[in-house]
C-alpha positions as CSV (number, residue, x, y, z in Angstrom):
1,X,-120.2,18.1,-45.9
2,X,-123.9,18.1,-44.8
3,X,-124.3,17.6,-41.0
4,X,-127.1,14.6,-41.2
5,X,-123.9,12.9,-42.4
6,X,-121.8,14.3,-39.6
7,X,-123.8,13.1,-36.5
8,X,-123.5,9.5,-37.4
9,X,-120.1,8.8,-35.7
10,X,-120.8,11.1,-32.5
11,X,-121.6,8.2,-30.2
12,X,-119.7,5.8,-32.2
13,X,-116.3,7.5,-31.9
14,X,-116.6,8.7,-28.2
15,X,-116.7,5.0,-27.5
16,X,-113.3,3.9,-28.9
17,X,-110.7,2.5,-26.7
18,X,-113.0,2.2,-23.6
19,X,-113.0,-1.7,-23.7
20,X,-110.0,-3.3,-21.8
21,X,-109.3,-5.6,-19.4
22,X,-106.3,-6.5,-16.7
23,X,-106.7,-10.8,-17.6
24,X,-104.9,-12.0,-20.6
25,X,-107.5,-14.6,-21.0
26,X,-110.0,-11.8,-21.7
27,X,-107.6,-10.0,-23.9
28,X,-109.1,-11.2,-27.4
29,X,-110.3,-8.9,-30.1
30,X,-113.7,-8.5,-30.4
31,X,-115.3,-9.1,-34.2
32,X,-117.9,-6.4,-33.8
33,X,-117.3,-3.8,-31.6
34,X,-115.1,-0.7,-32.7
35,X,-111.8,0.5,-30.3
36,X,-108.9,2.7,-31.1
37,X,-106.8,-0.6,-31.8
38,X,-108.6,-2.3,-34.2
39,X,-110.0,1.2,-36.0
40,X,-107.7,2.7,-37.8
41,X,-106.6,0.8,-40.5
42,X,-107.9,1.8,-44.0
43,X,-108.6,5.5,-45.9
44,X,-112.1,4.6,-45.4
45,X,-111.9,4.3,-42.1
46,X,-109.6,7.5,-41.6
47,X,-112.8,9.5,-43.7
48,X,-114.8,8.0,-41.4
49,X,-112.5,9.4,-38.3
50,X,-113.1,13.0,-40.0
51,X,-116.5,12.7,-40.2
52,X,-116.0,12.6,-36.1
53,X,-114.0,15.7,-36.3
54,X,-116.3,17.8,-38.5
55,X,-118.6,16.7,-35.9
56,X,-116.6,17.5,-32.6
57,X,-116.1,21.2,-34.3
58,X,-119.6,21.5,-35.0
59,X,-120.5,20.5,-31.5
60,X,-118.5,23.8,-30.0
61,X,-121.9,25.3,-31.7
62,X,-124.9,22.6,-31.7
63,X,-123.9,21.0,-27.9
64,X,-125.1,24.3,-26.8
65,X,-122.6,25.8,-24.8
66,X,-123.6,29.3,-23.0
67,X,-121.3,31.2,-24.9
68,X,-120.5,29.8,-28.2
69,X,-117.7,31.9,-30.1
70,X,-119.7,34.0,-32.5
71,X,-122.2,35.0,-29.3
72,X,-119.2,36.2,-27.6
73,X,-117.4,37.9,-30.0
74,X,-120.4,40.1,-30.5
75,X,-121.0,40.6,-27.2
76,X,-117.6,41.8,-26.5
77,X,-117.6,43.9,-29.6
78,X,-118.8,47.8,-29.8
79,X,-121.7,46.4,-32.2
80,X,-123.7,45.1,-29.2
81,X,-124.8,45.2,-25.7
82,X,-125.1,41.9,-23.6
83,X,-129.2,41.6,-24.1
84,X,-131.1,39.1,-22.7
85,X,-133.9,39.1,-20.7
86,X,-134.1,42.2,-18.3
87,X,-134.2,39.1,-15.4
88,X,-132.3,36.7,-17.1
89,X,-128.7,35.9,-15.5
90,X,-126.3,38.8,-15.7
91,X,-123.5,36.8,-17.4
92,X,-124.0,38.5,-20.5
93,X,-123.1,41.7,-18.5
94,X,-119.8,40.2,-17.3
95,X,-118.8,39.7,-20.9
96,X,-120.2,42.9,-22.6
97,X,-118.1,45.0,-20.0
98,X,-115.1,42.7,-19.0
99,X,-116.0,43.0,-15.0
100,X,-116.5,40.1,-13.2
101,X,-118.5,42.5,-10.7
102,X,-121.7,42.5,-12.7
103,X,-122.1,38.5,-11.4
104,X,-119.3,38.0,-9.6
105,X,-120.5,34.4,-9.3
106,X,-120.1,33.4,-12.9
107,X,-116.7,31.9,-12.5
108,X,-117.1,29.4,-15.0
109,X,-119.3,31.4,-18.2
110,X,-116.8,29.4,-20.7
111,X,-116.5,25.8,-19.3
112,X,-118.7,24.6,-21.7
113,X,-117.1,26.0,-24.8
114,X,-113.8,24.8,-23.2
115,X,-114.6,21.2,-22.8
116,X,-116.4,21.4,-26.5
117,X,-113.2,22.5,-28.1
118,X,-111.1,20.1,-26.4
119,X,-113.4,17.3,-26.7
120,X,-113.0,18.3,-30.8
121,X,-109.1,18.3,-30.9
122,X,-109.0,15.2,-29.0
123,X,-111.1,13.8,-32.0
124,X,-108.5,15.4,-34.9
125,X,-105.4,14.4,-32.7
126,X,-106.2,10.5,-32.2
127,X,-106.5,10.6,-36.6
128,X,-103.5,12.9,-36.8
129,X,-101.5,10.7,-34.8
130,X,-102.6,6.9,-35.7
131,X,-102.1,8.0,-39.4
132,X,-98.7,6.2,-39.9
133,X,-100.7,3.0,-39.4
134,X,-103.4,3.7,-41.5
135,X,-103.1,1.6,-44.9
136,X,-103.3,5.1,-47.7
137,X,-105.0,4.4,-51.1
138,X,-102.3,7.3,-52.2
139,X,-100.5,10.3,-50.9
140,X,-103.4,12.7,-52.3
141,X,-105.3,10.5,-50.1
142,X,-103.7,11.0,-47.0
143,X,-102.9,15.1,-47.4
144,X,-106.7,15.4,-48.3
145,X,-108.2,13.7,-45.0
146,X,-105.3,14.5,-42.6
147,X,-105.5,18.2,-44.4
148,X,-108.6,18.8,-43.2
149,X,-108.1,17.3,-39.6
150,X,-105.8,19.4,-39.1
151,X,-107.1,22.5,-40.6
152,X,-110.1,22.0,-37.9
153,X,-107.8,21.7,-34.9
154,X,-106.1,25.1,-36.1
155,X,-109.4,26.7,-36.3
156,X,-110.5,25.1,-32.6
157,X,-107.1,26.3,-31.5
158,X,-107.4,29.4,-33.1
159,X,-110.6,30.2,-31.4
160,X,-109.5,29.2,-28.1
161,X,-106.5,31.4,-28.6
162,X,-108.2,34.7,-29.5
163,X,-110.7,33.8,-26.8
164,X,-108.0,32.9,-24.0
165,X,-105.0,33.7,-24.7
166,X,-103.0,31.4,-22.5
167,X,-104.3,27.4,-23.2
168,X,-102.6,24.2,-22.7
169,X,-101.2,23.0,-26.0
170,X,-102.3,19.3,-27.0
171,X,-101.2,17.7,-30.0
172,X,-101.7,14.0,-29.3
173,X,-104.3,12.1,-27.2
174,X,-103.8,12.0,-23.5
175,X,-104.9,12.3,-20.2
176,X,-101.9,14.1,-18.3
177,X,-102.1,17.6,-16.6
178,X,-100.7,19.8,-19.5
179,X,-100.0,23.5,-18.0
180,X,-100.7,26.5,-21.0
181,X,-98.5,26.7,-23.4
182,X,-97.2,30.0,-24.4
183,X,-99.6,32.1,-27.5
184,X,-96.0,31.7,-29.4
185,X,-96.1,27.9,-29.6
186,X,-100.1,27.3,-30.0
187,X,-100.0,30.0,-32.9
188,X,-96.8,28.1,-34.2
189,X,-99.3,24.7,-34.3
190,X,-102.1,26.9,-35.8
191,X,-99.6,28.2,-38.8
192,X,-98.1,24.5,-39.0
193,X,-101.5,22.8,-39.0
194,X,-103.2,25.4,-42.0
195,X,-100.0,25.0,-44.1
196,X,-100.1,21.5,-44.0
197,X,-103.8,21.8,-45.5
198,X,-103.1,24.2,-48.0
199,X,-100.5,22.5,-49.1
200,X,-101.9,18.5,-49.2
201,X,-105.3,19.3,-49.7
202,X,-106.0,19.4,-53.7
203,X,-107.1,22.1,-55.7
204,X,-109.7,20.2,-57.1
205,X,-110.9,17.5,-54.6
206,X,-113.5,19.9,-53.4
207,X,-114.4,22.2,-56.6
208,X,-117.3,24.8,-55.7
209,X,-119.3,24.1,-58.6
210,X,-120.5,20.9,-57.0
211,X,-122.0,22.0,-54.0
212,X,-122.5,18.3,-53.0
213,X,-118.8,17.7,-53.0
214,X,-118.0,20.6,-51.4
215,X,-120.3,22.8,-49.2
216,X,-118.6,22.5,-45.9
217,X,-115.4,20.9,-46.6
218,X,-112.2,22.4,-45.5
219,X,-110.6,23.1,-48.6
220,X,-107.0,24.3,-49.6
221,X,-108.4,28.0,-50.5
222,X,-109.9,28.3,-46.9
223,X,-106.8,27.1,-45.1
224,X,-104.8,29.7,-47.5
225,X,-107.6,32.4,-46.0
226,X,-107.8,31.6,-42.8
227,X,-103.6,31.5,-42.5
228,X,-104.5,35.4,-43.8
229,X,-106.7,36.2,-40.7
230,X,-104.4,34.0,-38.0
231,X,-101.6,36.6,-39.6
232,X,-103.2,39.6,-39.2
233,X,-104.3,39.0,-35.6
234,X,-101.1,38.1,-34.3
235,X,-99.1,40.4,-36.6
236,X,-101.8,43.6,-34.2
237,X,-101.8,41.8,-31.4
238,X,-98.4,40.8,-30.7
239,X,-96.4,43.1,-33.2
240,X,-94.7,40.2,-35.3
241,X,-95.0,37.4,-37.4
242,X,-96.1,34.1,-36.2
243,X,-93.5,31.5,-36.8
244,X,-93.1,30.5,-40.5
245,X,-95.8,32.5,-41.8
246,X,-94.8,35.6,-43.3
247,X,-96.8,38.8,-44.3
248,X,-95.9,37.9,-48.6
249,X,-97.1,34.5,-47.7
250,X,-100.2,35.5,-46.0
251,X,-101.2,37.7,-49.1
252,X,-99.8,35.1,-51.6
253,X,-102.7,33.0,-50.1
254,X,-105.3,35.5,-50.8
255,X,-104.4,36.1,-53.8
256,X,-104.4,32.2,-55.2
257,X,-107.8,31.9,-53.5
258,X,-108.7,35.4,-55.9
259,X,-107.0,33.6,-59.6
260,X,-108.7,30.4,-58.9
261,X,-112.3,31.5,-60.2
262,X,-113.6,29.3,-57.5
263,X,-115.0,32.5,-55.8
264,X,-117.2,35.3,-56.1
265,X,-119.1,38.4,-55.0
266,X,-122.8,37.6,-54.5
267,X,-124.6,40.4,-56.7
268,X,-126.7,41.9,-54.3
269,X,-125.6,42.1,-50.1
270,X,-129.3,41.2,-48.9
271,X,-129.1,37.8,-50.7
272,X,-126.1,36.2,-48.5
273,X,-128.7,36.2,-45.1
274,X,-131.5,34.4,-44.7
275,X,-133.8,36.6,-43.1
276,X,-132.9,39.7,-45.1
277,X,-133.3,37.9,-48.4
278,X,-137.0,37.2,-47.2
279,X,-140.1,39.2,-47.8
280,X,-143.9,38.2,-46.8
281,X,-146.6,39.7,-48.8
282,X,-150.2,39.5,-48.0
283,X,-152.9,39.6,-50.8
284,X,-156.1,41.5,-50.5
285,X,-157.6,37.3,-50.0
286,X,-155.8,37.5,-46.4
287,X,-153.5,35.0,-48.0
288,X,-149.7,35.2,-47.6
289,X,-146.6,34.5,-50.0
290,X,-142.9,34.8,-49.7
291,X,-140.4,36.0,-52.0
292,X,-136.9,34.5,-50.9
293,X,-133.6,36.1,-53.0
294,X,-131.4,33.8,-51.2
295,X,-128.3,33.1,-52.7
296,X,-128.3,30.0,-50.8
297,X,-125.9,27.6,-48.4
298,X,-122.8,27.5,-49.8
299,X,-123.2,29.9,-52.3
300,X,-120.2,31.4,-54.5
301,X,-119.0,33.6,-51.8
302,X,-118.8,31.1,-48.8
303,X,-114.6,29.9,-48.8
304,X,-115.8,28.4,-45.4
305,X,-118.8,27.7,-43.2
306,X,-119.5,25.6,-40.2
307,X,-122.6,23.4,-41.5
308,X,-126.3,23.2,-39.8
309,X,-129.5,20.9,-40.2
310,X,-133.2,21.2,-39.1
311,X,-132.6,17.6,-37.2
312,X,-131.7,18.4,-33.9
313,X,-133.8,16.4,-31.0
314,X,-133.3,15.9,-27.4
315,X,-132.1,12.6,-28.0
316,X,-128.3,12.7,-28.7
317,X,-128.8,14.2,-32.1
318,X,-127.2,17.7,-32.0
319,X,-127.0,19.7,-35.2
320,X,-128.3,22.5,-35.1
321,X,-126.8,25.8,-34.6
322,X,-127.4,26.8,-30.7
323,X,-126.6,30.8,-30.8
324,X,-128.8,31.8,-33.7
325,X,-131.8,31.4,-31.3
326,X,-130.1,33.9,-29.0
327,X,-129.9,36.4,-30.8
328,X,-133.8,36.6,-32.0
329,X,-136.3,38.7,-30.9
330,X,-137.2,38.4,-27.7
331,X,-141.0,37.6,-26.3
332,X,-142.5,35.5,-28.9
333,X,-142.9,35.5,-33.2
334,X,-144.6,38.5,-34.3
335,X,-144.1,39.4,-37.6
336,X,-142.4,37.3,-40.2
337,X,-139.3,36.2,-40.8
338,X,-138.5,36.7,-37.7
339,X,-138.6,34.3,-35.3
340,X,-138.4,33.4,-31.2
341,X,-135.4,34.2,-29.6
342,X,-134.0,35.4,-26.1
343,X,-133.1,38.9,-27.0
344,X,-129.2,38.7,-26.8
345,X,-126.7,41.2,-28.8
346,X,-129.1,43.9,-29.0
347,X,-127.5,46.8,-31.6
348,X,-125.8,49.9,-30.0
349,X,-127.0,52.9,-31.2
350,X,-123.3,54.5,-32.8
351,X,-122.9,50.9,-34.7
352,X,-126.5,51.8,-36.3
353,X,-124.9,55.2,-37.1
354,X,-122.0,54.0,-39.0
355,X,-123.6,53.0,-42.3
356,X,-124.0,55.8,-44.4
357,X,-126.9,57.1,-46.4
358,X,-127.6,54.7,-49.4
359,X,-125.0,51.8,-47.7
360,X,-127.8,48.6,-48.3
361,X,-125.7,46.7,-46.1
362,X,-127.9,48.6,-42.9
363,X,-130.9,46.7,-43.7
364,X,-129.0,43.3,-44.5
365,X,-127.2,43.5,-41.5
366,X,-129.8,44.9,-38.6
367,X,-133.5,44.6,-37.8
368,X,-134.9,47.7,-36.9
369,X,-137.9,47.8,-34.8
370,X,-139.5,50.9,-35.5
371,X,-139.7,51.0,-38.9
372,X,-140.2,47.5,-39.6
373,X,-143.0,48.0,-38.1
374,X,-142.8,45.9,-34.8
375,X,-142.0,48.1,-32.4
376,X,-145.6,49.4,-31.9
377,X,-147.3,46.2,-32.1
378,X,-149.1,45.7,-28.3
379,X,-148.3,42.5,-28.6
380,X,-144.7,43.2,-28.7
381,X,-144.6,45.9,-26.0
382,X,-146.2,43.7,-23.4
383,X,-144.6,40.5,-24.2
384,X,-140.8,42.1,-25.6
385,X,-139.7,45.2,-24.4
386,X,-141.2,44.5,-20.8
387,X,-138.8,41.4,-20.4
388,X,-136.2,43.0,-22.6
389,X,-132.9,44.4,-21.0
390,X,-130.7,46.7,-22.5
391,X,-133.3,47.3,-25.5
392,X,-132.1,49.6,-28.7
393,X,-134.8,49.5,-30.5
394,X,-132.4,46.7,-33.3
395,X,-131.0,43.7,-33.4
396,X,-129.5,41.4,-35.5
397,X,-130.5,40.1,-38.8
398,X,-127.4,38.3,-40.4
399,X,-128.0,35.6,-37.8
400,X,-131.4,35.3,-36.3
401,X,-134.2,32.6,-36.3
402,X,-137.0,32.7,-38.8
403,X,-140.8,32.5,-38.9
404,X,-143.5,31.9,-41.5
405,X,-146.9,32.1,-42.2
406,X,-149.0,29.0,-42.5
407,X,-152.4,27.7,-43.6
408,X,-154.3,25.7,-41.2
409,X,-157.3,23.5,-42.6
410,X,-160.1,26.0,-41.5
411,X,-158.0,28.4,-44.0
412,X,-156.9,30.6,-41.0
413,X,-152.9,31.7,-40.9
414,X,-150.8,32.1,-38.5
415,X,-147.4,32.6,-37.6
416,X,-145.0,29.6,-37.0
417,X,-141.5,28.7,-36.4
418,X,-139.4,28.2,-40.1
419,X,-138.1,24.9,-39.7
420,X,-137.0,24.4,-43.7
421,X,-139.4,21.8,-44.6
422,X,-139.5,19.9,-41.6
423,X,-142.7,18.0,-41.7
424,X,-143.5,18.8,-37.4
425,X,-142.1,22.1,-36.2
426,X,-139.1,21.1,-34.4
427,X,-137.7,23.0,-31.3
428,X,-137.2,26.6,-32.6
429,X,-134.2,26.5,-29.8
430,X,-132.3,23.5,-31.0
431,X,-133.1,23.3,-34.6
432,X,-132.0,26.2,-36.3
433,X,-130.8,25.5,-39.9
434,X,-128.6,28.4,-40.9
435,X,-125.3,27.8,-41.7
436,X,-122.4,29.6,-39.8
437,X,-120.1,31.5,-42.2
438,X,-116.7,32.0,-41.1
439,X,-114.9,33.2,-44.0
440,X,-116.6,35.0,-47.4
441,X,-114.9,36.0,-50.3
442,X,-115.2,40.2,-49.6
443,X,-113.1,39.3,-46.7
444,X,-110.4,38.0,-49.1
445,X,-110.3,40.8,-51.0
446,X,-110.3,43.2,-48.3
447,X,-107.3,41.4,-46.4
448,X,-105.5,41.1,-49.7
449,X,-105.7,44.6,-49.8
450,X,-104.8,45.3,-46.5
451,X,-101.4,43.0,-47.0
452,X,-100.6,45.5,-49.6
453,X,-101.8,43.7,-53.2
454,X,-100.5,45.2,-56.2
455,X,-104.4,45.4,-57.1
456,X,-105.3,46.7,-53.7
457,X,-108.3,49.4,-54.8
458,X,-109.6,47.3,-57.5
459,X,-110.2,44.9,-54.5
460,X,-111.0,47.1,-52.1
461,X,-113.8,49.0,-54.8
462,X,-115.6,45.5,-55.4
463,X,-116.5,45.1,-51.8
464,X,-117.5,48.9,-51.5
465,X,-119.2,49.2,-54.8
466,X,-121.6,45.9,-54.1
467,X,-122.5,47.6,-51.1
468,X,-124.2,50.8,-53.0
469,X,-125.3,48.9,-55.9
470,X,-129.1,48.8,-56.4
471,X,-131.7,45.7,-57.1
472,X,-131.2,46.9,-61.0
473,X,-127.9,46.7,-61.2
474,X,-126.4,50.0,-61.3
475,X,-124.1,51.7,-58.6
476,X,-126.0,54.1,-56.6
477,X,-125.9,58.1,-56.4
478,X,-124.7,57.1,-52.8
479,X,-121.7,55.8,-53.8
480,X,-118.2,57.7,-53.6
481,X,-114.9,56.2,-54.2
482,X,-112.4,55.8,-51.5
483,X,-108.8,55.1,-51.7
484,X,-107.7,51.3,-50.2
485,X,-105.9,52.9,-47.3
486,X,-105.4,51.1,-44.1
487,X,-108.0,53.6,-42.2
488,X,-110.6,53.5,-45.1
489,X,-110.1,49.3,-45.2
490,X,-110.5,49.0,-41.5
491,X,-113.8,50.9,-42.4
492,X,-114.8,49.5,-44.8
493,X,-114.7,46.3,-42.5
494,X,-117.0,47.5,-39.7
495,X,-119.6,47.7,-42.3
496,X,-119.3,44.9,-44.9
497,X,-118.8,42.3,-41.8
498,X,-121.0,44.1,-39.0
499,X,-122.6,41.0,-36.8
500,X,-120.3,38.1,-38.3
501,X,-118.3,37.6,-35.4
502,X,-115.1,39.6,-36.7
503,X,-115.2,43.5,-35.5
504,X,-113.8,43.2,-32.0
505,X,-111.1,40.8,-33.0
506,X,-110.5,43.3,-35.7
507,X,-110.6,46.3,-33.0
508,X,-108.6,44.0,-30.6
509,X,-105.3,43.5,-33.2
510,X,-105.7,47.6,-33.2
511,X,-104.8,47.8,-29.4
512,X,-106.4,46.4,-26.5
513,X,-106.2,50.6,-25.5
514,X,-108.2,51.0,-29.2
515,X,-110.2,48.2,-28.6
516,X,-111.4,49.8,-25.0
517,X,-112.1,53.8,-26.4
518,X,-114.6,51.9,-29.2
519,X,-116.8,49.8,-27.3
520,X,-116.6,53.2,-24.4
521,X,-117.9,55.2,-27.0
522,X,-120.7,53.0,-28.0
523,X,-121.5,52.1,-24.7
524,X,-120.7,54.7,-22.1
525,X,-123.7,56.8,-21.2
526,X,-125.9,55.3,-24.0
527,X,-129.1,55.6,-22.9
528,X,-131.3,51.9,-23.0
529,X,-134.7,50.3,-21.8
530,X,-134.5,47.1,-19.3
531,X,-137.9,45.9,-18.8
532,X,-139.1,49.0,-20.6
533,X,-137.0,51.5,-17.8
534,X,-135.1,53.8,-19.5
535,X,-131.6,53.4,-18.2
536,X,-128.3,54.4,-18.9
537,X,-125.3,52.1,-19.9
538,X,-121.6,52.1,-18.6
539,X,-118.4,50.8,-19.3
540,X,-114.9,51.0,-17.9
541,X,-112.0,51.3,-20.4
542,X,-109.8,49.6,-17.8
543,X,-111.8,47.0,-17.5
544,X,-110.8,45.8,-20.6
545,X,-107.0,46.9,-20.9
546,X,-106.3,45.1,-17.8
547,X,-107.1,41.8,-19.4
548,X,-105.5,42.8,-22.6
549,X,-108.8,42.3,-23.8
550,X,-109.0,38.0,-23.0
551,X,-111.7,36.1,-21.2
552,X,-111.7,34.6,-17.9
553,X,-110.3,30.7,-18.0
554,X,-113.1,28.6,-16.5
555,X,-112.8,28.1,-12.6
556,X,-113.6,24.5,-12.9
557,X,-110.6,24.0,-15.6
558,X,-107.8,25.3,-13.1
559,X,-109.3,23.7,-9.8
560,X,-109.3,20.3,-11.9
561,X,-105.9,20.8,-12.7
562,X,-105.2,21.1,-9.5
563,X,-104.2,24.7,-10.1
564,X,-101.5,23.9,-13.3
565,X,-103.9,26.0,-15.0
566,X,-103.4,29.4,-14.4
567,X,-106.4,32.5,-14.5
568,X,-105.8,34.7,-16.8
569,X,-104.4,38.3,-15.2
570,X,-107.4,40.9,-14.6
571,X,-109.9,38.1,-13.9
């Protein structure tokens, strides 16, 4: 589902059920405007309603909230420092180390993100809950849009989970002071709510080979995927199955999503990013010309992504995705693709480390400054690294914004933000175009063999095997086979998913102890520039144990509920 078709119901939907009045006389239906009474009616009208819930999810990313939830699961992670500018706000720090100490007035780094995800489920519970009255063109009809609402208020609840732990539990639309509910009954909704969509959503109302149809859409094989990952984070975390979801389920999942054909490994690891699938040439002529190997949005290995556009303005259209610019080079554009950003999630030196010799995932997954050939440039030292804190020398490539080259009339080029064939050049900070991708089809196979398939190494060597495999095809002298055991998978994870958003919720379901000794080592004593000082980093294992590894609940969210709400212990 493309977003320019998202954002038409985001004012239109927020408005329902605001008109009323206290005189009967005035009580009379109006013939034009739209209200939660005289809405939802039809199937149309109920597609329409999703449309508003694609959106509301979408908006946790493209409303631009401080910390959207793939900024701070990297942050948290052992992948990355906090970043930023060296005299930005330390809120980053707060995060990256788990103490409140490092700004102890941020009290409130989430509210944002909070509000966005509630704002979301509101959207999927006022269609969830007015279905009975809605007039069905079938019972395909119904499982496919109610499916998919649902499916998004597990993912929002699923995020808000992982994140916090402890959150009030809302399944219809309301106003009252609901207190948090306990992680048993939200991850009992989540279960519920993905079962329901892999179960009523049809095989084929979405089929990958049209992209049109499909790129975007919840479908049946990304609730089965996603019920996967929501098992094996509570199975870690909590040391037993969620309710009604078993571990042969979980894998049973995987492995329809695997005999469906609907998914694939793309051929080459470089060609699943934007920026690493890009290289600028220039000719002897001065001119300059780009050779782009990417697969593409909604390629065969996306099962799910959270969709972006170019279209973003400062005038209530919002879809763009809002954390890619943080994680770009900070200082300016220098060097194509890469483009303006603030300098966030900068690359620890031990995650760099961790790719072996010949692994071409290294260069898909990280920039690196030196020998890309940017860290040198005068340019970059005056206006970068001098306003740069806790600089590695790499950062992030899987998600970062992009630059070209362009002609101007006097035949001159120059670097520019890439704003996909925007006709002006948009804001580089709202108008990012790349596509979040929350599940790909290497994680499929790698859970399925973690669950135990029956074809566990056969999985586990695609995924591996892709990542030594050359531009001509053949497997690498690099390459040695490993055996699919649980240490070699967890691995094998690291790498094949470094900078998606996954690794500390994957170190996290290890132990919260686990979880602490990884991002120490990476962290403790590592030695980094802020504001081109040499410095050395530090982090507290019991920082993070004492929270059990969950983020503060926003200050503003328990003094509004008049202290129902309560912090979360360590914070």
């Amino acid at each position: 589902m493309k977003t320019k078709d998202i954002k038409i119901l985001a004012l239109g939907l927020l408005s329902l059920g605001l008109a009323s009045c206290g005189e009967d006389w005035l009580n009379t239906e109006s013939k034009t405007d739209t209200t939660t009474g005289n809405f939802y009616k039809t199937a149309e009208e109920a597609e329409i309603a999703l449309v508003g819930c694609y959106d509301g999810w979408q908006r946790t990313v493209s409303s631009g909230p401080t910390f959207a939830f793939y900024m701070s699961s990297e942050v948290m992670s052992d992948e990355c420092f906090g970043g930023t500018g060296n005299n930005d706000s330390k809120n980053t720090m707060v995060i990256d180390r788990f103490d409140i100490s490092q700004a102890s007035s941020e009290q409130n780094l989430f509210n944002d993100l909070w509000t966005y995800y509630y704002a979301a489920i509101y959207r999927c519970n006022e269609l969830i809950t007015r279905s009975e009255n809605i007039s069905w063109s079938s019972e395909t009809s119904k499982g496919t849009i109610l499916g998919q609402a649902r499916a998004i208020r597990a993912l929002c609840y699923f995020d808000l989970a992982r994140l916090f732990e402890n959150v009030p539990l809302i399944t219809e639309p309301t106003t009252e002071n609901v207190p948090q509910a306990s992680p048993d009954s939200t991850y009992a909704l989540i279960v519920s709510d993905l079962k329901y969509a892999a179960e009523n959503i049809p095989a084929s109302a979405f089929p990958k080979s049209s992209a049109s149809s499909n790129d975007g859409r919840i479908t049946c094989y990304a609730a089965k995927a996603m019920l996967a990952r929501v098992y094996l984070f509570y199975n870690g975390v909590y040391g037993k199955d969620p309710q009604n979801l078993t571990k042969a389920e979980a894998l049973q999942g995987l492995e329809d999503v695997i005999s469906s054909g609907e998914f694939s490994l793309i051929e080459h690891f470089k060609n699943l990013w934007p920026a690493a699938s890009k290289t600028w040439t220039q000719s002897s002529d001065g001119s300059w010309s780009c050779d782009s190997t990417y697969a593409g949005k909604g390629n065969a290995e996306t099962v799910l992504a959270m969709k972006f556009n170019n279209t973003s303005d400062y005038n209530g259209n919002t879809d763009g995705n809002r954390f890619i610019v943080m994680m770009g080079v900070r200082g300016g554009t220098f060097k194509a693709p890469y483009g303006q950003g603030w300098g966030a999630c900068t690359v620890t030196e031990k995650m760099v480390s961790s790719f072996g010799s010949g692994d071409n995932r290294r260069n898909a997954s990280l920039i690196d400054m030196a020998s890309e050939g940017i860290e040198d440039m005068s340019d970059y030292q005056s206006a970068g690294i001098s306003d740069q804190r806790e600089y590695t020398g790499y950062f992030i490539k899987k998600y970062t914004p992009l630059s070209k080259y362009v002609r101007a009339t006097d035949g001159t080029w120059s670097l520019t933000h890439d704003t996909d064939g925007m006709s002006s050049d948009g804001d580089f900070q709202i108008s990012q175009y790349q596509d979040y991708v929350l599940m790909r089809y290497a994680d499929v196979l790698l859970m399925a063999a973690e669950l135990g398939s029956s074809n566990a190494q056969s999985y586990f060597n695609q995924v591996r095997q892709r990542a030594y495999t050359d531009d001509d095809g053949t497997i690498s002298s690099y390459y040695v086979q490993k055996s699919a055991t649980q240490e070699n998978i967890m691995a094998e994870r690291k790498l094949e998913f470094a900078f998606e958003g996954l690794r500390y919720w994957d170190l996290l379901r290890q132990g919260a102890d686990y979880a602490a000794e990884q991002i120490e080592s990476a962290q403790n004593n590592a030695t980094v520039l802020d504001g081109g000082v040499t410095t050395t980093s530090s982090f507290v294992k019991s920082n993070l144990t004492s929270k059990r590894g969950f983020m503060q609940i926003p200050q503003t969210q328990i003094d509004l509920s008049n202290g129902v709400l309560k912090q979360n212990e360590g914070w």
